[in-house]
N, C-alpha and C positions, 0 to 999 in steps of 0.2 A: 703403471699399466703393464700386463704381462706382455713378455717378446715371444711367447711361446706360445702355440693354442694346442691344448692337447685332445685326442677325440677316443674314444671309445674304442676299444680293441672288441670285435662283436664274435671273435673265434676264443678266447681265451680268458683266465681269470687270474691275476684282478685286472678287470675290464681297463684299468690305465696303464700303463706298462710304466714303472716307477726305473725313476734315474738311477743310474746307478750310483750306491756312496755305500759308504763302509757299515756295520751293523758294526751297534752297542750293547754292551753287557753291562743293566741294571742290577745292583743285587738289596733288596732290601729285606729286612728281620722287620716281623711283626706279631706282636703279644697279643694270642689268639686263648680264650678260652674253651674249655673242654665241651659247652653245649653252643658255641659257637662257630659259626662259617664264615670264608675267605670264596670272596667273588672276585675274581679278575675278570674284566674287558677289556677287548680292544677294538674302540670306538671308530680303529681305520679298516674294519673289516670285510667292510664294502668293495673297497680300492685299491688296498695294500696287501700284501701278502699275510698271513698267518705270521704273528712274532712266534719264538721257541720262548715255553714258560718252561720251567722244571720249578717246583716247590718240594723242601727238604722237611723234615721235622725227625728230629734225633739223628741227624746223620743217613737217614732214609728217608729216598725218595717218594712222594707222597701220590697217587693219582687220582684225579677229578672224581667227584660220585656223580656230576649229572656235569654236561657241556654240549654247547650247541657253536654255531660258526661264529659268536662273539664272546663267547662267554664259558667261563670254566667256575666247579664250585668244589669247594676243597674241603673237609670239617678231617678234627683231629682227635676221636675220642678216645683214641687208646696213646696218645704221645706222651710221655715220662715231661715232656720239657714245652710249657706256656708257647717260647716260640718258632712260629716259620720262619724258613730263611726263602724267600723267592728271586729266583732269578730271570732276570727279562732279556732276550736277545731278540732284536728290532731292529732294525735302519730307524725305527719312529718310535720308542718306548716314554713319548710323555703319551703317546694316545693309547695306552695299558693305564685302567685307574683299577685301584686296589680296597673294595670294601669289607668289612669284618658285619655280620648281622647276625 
């Protein structure tokens, strides 16, 4: 049973005021093809702050062609090289899921 009850910050966002703890740096490569795209979410986006994504391909940095406040979509039709490299900084980077479609 939780020792803690937490309520709704009704001035600010995100509306819970998260504990403080250290942020992580995910970095994972993934083999994306050329008439395909990279969705990243993050699923805490309600309650948690905004993670910092950066996604790379060839050494250059790559930016979203559509994103909303959960969600970024990446495609790579001009990259010399199969894969991205993504980097996740989070306090929370398992609620960032990563799909290729």
């Amino acid at each position: 049973m939780p020792t803690e009850v937490r309520h709704p910050d009704r001035h600010g966002y995100p509306p819970f005021k998260e504990m403080p703890q250290p942020e992580k740096v995910v970095v994972t490569d993934i083999e994306i093809g050329a008439t395909e795209h990279l969705a990243i979410t993050h699923f805490g986006f309600a309650f948690l702050a905004s993670p910092r994504i950066r996604v790379f391909a060839d050494a250059m940095e790559l930016q979203p062609i559509a994103s909303d406040w959960a969600t970024r979509i990446y495609a790579c039709k001009a990259c010399a090289a199969p894969v991205l490299r993504i980097e996740v900084q989070a306090v929370t980077p398992e609620l960032v899921d990563m799909v290729i479609f």
